[in-house]
Backbone and ligand atoms as CSV (ligand in chain L), in Angstrom:
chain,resi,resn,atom,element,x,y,z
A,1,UNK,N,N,42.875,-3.513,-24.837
A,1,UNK,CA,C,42.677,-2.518,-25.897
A,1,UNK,C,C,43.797,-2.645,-26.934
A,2,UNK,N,N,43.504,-2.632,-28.103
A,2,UNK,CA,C,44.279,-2.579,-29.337
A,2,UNK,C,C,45.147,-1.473,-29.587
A,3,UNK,N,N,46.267,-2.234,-30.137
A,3,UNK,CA,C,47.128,-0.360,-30.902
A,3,UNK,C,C,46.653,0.019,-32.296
A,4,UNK,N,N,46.946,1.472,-31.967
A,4,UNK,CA,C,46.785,1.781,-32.751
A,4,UNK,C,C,47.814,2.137,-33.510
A,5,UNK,N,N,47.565,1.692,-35.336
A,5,UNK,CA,C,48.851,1.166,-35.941
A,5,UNK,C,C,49.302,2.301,-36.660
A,6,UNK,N,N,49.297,3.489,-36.119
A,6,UNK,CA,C,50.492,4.655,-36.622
A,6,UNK,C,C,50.426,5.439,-34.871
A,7,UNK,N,N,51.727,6.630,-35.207
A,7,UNK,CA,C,52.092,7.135,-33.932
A,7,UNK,C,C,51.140,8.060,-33.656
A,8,UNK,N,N,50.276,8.079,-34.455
A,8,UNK,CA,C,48.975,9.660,-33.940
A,8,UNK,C,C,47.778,8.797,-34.694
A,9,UNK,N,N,47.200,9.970,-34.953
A,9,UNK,CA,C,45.288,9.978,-35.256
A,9,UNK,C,C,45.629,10.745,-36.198
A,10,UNK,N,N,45.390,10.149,-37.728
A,10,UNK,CA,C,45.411,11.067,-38.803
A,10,UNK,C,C,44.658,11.973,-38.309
A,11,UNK,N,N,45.419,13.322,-39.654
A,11,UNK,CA,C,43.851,14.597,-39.271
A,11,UNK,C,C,42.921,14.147,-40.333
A,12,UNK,N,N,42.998,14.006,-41.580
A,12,UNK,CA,C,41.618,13.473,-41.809
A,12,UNK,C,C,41.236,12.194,-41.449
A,13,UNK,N,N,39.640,12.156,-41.344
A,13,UNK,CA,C,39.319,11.105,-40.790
A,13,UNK,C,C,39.293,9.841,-41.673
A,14,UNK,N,N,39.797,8.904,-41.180
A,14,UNK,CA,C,39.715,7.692,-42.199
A,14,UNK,C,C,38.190,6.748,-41.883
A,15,UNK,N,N,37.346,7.743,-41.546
A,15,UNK,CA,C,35.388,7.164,-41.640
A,15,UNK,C,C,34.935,8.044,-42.289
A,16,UNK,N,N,35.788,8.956,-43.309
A,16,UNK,CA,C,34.605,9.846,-43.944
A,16,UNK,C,C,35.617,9.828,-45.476
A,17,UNK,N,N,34.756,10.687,-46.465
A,17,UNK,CA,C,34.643,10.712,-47.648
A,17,UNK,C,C,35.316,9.485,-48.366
A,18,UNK,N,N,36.415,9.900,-49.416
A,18,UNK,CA,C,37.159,8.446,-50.164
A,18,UNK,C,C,38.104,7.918,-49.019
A,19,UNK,N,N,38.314,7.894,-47.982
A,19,UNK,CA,C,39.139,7.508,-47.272
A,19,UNK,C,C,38.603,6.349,-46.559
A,20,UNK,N,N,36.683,6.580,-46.336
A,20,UNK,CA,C,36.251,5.514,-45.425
A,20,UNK,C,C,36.021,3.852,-46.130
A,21,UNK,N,N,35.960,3.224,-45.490
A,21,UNK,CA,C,35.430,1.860,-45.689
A,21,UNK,C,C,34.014,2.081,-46.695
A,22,UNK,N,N,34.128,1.674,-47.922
A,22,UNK,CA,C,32.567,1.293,-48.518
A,22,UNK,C,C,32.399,2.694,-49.463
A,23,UNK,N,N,33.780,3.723,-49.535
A,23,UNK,CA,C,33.971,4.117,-50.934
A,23,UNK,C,C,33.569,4.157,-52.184
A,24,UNK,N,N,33.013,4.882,-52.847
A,24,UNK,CA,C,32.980,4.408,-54.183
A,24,UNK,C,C,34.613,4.101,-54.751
A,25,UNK,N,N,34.803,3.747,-55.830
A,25,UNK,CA,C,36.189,3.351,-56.647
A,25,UNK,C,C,35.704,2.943,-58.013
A,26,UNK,N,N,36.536,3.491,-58.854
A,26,UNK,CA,C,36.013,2.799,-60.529
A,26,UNK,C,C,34.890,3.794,-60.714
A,27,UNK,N,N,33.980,4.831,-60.141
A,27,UNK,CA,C,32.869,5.468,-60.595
A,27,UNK,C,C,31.884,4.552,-60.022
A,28,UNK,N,N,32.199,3.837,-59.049
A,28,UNK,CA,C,30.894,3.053,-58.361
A,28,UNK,C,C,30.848,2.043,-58.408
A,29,UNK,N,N,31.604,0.752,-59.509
A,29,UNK,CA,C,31.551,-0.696,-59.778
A,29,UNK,C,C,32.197,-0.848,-58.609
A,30,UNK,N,N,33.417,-0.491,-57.923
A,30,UNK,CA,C,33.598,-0.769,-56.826
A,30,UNK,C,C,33.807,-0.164,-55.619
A,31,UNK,N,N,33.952,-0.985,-54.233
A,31,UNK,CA,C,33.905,-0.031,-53.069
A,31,UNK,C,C,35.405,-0.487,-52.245
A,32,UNK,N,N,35.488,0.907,-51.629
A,32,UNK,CA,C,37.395,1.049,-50.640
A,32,UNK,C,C,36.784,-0.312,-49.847
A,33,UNK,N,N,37.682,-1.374,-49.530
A,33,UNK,CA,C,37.672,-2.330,-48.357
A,33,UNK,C,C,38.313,-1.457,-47.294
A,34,UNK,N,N,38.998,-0.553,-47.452
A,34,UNK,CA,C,39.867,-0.466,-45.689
A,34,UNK,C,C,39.466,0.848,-45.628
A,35,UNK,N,N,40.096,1.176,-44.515
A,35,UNK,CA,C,40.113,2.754,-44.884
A,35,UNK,C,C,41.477,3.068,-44.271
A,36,UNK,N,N,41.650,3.875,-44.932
A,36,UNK,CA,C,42.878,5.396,-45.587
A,36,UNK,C,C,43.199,5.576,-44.162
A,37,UNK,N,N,44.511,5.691,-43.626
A,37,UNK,CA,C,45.277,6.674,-42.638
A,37,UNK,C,C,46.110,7.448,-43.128
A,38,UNK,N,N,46.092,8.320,-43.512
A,38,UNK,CA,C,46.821,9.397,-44.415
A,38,UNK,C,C,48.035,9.679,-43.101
A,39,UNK,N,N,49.328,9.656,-43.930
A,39,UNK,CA,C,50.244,9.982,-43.107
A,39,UNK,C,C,51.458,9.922,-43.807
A,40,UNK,N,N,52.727,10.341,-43.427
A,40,UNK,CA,C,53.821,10.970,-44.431
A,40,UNK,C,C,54.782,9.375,-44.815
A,41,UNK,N,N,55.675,9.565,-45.784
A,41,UNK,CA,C,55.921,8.258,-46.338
A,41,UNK,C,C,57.332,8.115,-44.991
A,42,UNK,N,N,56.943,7.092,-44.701
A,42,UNK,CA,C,58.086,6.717,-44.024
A,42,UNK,C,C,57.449,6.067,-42.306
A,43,UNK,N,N,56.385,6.987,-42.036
A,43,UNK,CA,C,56.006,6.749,-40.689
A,43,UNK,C,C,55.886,4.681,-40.205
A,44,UNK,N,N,56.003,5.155,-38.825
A,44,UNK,CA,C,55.973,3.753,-38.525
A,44,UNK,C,C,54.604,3.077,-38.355
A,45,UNK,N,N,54.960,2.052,-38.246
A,45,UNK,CA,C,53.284,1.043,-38.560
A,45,UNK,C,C,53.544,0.390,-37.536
A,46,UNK,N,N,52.387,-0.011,-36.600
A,46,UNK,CA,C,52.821,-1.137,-35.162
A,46,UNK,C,C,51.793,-2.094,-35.691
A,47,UNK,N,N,52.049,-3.383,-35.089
A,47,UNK,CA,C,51.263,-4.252,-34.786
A,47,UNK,C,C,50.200,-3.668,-34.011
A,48,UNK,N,N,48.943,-4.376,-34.231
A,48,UNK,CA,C,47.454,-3.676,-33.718
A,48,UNK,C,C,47.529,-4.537,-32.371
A,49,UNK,N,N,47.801,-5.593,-32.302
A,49,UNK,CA,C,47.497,-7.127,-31.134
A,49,UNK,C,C,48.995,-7.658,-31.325
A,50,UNK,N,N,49.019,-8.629,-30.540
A,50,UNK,CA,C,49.999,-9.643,-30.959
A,50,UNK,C,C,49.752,-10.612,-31.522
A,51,UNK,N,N,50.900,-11.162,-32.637
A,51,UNK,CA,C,50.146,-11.589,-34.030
A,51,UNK,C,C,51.373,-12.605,-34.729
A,52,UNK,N,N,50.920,-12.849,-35.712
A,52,UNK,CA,C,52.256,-13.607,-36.597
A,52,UNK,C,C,51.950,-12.817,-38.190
A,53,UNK,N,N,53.404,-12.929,-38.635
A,53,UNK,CA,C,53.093,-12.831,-39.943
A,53,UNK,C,C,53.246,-13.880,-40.852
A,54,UNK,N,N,51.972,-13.789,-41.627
A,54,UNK,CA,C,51.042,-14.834,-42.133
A,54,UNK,C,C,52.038,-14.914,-44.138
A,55,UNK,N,N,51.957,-13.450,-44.159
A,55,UNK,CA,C,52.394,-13.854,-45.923
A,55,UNK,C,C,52.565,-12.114,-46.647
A,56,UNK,N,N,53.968,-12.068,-47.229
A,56,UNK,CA,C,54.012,-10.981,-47.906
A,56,UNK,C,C,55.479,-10.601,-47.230
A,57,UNK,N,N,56.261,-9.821,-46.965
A,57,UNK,CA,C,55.244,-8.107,-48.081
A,57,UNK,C,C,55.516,-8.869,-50.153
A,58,UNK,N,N,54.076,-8.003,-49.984
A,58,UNK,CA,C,54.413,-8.625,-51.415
A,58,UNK,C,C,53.993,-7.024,-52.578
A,59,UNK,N,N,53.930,-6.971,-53.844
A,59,UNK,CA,C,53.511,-5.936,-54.024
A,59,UNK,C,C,51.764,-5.951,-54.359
A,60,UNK,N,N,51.463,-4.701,-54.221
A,60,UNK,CA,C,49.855,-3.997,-53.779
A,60,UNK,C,C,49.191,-3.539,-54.961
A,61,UNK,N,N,49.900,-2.122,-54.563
A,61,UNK,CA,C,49.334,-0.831,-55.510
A,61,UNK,C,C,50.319,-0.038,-55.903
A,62,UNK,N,N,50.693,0.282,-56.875
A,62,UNK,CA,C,51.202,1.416,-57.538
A,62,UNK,C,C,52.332,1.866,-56.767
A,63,UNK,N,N,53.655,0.283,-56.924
A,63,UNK,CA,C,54.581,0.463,-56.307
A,63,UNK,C,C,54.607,0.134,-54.987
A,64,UNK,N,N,53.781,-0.221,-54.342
A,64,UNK,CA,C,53.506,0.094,-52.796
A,64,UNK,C,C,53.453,-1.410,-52.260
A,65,UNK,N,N,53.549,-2.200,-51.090
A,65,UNK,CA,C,53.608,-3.136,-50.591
A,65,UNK,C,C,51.999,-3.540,-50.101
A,66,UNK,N,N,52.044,-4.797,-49.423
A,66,UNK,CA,C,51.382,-5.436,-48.714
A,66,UNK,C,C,51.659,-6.276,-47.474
A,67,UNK,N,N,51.489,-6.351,-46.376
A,67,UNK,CA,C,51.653,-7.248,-45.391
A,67,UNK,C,C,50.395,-8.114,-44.741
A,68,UNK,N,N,50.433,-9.418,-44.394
A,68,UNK,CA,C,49.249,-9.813,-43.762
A,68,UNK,C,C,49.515,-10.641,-42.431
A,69,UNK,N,N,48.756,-10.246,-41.559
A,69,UNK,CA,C,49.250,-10.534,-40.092
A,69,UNK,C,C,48.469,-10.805,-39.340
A,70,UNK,N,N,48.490,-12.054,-39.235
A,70,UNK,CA,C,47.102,-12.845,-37.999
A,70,UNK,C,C,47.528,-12.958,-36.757
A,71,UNK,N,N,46.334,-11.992,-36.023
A,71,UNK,CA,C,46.172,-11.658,-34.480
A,71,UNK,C,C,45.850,-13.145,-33.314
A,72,UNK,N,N,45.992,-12.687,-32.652
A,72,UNK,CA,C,45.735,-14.204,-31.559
A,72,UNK,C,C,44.225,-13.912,-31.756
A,73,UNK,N,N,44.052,-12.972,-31.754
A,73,UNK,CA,C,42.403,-13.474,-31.328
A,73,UNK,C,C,41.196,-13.637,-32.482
A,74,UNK,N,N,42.688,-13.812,-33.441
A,74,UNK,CA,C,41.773,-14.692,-34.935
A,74,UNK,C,C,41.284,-13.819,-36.167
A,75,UNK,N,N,41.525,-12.341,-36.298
A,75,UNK,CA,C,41.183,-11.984,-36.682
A,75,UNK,C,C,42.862,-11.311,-37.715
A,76,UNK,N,N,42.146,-11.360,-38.915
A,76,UNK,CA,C,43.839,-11.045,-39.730
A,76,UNK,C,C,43.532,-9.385,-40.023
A,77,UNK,N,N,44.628,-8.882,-40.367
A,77,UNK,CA,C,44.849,-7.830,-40.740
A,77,UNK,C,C,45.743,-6.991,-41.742
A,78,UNK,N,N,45.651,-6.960,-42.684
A,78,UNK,CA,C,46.219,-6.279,-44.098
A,78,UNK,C,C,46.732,-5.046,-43.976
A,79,UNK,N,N,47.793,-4.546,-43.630
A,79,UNK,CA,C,48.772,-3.729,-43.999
A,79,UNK,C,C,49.037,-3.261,-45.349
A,80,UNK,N,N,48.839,-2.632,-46.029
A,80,UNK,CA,C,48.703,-2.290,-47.434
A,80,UNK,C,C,48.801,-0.616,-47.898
A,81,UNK,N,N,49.817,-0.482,-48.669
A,81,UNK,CA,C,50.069,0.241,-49.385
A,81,UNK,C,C,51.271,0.628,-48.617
A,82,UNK,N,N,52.611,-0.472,-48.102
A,82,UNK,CA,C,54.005,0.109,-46.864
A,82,UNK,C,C,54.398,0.552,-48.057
A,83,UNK,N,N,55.748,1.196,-47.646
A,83,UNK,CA,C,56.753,1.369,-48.284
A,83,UNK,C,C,57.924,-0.346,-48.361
A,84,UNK,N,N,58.105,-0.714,-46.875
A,84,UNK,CA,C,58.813,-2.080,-46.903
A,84,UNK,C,C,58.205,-2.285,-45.337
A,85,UNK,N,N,58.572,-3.188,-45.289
A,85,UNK,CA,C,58.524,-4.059,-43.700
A,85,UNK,C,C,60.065,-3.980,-42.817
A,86,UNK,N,N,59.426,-3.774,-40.882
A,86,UNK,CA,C,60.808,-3.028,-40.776
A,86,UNK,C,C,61.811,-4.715,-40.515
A,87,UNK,N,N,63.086,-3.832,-40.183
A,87,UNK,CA,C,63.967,-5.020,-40.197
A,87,UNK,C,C,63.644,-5.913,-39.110
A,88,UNK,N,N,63.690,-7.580,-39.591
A,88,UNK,CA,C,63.552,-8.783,-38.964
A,88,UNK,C,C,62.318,-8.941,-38.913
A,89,UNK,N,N,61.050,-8.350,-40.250
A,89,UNK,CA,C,59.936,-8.932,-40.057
A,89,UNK,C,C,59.809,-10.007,-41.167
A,90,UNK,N,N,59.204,-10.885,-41.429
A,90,UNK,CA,C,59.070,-11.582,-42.467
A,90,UNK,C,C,58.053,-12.795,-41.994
A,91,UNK,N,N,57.771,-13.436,-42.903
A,91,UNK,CA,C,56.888,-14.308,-42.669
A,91,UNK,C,C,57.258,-15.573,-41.536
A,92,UNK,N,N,56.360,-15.781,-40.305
A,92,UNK,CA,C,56.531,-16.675,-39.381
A,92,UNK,C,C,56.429,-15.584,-38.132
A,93,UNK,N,N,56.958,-14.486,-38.651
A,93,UNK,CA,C,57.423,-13.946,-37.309
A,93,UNK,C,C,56.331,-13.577,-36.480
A,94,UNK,N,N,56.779,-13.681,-34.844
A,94,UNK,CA,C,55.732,-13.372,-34.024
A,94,UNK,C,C,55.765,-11.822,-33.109
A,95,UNK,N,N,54.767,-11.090,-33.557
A,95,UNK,CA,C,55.404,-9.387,-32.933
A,95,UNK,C,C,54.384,-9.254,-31.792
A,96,UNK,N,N,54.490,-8.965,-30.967
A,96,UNK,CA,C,54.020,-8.467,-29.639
A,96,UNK,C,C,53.247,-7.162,-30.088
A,97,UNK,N,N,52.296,-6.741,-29.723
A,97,UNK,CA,C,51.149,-5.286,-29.673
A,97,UNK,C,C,52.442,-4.565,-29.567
A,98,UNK,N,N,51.586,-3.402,-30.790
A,98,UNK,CA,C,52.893,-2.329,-30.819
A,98,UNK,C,C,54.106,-2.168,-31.234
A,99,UNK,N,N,54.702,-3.177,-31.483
A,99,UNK,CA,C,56.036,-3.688,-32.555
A,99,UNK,C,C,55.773,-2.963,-33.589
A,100,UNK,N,N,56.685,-2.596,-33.986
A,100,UNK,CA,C,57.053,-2.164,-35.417
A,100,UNK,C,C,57.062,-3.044,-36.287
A,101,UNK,N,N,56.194,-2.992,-37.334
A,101,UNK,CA,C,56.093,-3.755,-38.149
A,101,UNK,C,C,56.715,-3.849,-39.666
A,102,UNK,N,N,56.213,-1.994,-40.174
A,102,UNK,CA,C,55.924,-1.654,-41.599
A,102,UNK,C,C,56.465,-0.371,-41.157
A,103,UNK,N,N,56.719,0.416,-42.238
A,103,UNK,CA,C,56.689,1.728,-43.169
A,103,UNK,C,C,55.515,2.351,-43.596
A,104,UNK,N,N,55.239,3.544,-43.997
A,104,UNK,CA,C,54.199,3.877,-44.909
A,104,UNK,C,C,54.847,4.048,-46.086
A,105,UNK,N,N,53.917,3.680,-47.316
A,105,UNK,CA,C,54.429,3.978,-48.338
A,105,UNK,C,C,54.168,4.933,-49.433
A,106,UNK,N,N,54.574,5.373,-50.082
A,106,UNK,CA,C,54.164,6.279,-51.347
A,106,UNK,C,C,53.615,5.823,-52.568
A,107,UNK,N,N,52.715,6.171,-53.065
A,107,UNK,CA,C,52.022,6.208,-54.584
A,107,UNK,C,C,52.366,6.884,-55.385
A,108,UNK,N,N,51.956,7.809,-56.406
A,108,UNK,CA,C,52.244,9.042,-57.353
A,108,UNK,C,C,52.493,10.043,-56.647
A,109,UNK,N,N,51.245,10.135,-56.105
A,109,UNK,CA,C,51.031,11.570,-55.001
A,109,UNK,C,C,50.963,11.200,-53.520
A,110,UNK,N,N,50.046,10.315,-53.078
A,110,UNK,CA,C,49.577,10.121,-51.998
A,110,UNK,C,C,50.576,9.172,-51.224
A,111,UNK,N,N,50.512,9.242,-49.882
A,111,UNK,CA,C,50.906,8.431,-48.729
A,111,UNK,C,C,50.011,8.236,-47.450
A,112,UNK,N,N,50.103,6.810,-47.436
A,112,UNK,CA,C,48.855,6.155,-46.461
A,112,UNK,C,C,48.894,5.016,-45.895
A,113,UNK,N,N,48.409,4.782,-44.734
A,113,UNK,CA,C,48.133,3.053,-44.596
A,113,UNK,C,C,46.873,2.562,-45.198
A,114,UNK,N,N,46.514,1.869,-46.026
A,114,UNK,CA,C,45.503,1.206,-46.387
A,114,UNK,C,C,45.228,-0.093,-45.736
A,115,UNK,N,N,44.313,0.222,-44.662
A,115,UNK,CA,C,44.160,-0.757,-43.397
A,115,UNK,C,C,43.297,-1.890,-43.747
A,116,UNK,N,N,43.406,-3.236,-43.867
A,116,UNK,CA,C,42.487,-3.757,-44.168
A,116,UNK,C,C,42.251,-5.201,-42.779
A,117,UNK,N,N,40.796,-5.355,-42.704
A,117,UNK,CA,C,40.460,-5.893,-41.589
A,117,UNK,C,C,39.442,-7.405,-41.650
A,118,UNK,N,N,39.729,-8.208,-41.037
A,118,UNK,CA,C,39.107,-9.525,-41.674
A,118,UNK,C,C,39.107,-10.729,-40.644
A,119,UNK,N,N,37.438,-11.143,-40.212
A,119,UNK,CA,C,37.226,-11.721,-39.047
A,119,UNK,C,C,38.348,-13.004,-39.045
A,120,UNK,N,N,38.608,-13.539,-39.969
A,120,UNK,CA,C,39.674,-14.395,-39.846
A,120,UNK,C,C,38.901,-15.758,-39.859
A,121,UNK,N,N,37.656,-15.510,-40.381
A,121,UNK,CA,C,36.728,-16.931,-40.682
A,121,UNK,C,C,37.283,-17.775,-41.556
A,122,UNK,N,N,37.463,-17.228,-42.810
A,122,UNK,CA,C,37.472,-17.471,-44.217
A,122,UNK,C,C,39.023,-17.952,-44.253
A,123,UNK,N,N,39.461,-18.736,-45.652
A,123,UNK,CA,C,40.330,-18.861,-46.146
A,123,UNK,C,C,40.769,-18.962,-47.535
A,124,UNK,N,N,42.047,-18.692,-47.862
A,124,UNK,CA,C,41.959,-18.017,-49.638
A,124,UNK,C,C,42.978,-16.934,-49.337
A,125,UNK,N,N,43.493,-16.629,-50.556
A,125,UNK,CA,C,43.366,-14.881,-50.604
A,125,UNK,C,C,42.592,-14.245,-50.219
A,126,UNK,N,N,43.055,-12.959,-50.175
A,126,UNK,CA,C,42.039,-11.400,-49.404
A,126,UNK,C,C,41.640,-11.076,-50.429
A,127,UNK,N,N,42.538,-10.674,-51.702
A,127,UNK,CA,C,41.358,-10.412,-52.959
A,127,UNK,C,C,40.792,-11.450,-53.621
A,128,UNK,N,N,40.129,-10.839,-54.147
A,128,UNK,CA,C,39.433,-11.896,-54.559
A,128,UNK,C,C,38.182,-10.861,-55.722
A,129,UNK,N,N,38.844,-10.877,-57.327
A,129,UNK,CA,C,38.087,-9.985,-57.912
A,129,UNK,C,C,36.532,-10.041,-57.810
A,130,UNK,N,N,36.158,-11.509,-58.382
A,130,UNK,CA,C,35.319,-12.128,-58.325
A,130,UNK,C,C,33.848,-11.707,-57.184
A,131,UNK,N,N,34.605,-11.010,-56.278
A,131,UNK,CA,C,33.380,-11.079,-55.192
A,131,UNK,C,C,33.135,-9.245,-55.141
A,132,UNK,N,N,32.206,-9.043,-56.209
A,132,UNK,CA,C,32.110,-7.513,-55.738
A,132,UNK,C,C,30.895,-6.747,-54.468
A,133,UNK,N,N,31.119,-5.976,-54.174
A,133,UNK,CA,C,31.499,-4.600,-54.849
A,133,UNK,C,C,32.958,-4.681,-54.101
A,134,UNK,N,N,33.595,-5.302,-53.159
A,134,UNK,CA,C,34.585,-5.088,-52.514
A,134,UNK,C,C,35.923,-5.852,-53.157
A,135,UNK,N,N,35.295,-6.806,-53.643
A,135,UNK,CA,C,36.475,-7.391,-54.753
A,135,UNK,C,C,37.675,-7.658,-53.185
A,136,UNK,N,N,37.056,-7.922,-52.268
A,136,UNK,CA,C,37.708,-9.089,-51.195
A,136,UNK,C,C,37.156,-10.426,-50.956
A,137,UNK,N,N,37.821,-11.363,-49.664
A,137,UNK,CA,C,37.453,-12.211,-49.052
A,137,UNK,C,C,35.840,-12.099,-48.489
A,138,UNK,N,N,35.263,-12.765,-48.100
A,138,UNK,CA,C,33.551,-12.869,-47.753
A,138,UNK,C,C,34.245,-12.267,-46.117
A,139,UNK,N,N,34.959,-12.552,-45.253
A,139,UNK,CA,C,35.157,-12.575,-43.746
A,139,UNK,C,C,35.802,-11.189,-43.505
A,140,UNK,N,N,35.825,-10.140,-44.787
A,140,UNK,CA,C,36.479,-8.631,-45.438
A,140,UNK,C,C,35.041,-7.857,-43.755
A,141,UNK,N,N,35.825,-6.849,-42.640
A,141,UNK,CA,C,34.749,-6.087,-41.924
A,141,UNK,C,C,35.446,-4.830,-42.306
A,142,UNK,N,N,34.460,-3.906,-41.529
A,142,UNK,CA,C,34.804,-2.760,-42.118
A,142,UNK,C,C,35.949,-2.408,-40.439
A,143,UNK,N,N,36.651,-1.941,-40.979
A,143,UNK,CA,C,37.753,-1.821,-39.619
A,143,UNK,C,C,37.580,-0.396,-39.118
A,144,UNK,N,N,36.561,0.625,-39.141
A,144,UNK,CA,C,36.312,2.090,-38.552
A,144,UNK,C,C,36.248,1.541,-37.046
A,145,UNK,N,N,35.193,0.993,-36.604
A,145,UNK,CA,C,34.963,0.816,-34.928
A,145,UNK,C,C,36.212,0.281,-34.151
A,146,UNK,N,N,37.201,-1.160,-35.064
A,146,UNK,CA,C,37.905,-1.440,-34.318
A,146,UNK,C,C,39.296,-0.108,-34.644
A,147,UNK,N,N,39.579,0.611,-35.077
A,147,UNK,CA,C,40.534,1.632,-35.260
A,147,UNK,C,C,40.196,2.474,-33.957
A,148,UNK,N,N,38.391,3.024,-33.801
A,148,UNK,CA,C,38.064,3.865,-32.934
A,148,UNK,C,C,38.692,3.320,-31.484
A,149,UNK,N,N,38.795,1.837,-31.825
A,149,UNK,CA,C,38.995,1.762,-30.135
A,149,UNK,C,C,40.595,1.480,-30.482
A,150,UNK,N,N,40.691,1.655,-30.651
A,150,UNK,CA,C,43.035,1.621,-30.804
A,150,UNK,C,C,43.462,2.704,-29.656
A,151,UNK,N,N,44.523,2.394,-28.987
A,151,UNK,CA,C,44.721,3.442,-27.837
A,151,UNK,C,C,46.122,3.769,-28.568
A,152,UNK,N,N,46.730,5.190,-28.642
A,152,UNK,CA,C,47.807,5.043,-29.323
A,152,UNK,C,C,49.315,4.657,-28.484
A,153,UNK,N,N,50.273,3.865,-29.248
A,153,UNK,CA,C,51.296,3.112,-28.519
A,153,UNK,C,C,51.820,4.182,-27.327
A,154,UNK,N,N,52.273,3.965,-26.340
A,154,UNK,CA,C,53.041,4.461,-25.235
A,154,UNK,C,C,54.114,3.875,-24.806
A,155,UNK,N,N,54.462,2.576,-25.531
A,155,UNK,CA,C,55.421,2.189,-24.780
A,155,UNK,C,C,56.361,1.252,-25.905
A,156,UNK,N,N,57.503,1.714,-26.240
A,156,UNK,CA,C,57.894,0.547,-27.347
A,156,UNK,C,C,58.137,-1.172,-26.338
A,157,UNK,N,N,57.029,-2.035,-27.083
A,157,UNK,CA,C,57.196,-3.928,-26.776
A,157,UNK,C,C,58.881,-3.957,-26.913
L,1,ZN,ZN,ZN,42.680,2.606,-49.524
């Protein structure tokens, strides 16, 4: 079973309204790829699996970071919208399930993980304007089911 990559279960749900996967955005030209874990700026971020990091932090959104981190079992995963990455992560590195990875970060108003999830078929960049309505990679899933099954960390790796 996977972690789950903050220390609780947001209270709102990140499968419903603008928070879920498949969003409107723009008034409808486009749709949320991840979905929203609303949570305070600073909280910690774990590794979901054990994984490497692939590329980043780089910047996102509106001040806010990016991380991307491929799981053993092939499937990558986008960290998006940290504040920074914690100390001794950087690209190459290999984190064990549950490691501390990231920060959450702040926007204007809001603070969140913007989770993004991706069979790990494809290769390229993750965005990718060009491909709408999601304006990601083609191998872009919606990450609600695999979040549902995240057990939350118990034990610091
Ligand atoms: Zn988002």
């Amino acid at each position: 079973m996977a972690t789950f990559p903050l220390p609780f279960k947001p209270t709102l749900s990140y499968s419903a309204g603008g928070r879920r996967f498949g969003a409107n955005r723009d008034g409808g030209k486009r749709k949320h790829a991840a979905c929203d874990l609303i949570a305070p700026k600073g909280t910690e971020i774990y590794a979901v699996e054990k994984g490497k990091v692939t590329y980043g932090p780089y910047l996102f959104y509106r001040g806010t970071y990016a991380i991307e981190f491929r799981l053993d079992s092939g499937k990558v995963v986008r960290y998006c919208e940290i504040e920074k990455v914690a100390s001794g992560v950087s690209v190459g590195s290999t984190l064990e399930e549950g490691a501390l990875i990231a920060y959450v970060g702040k926007m204007y108003v809001d603070s969140m993980l913007h989770f993004e999830l991706y069979a790990g078929t494809g290769s390229g960049p993750l965005t990718v304007r060009a491909n709408p309505p999601y304006q990601r990679r083609a191998d872009l899933l919606n990450p609600s089911d695999y979040l549902d099954s995240c057990a939350l960390r118990t034990t610091t790796p």
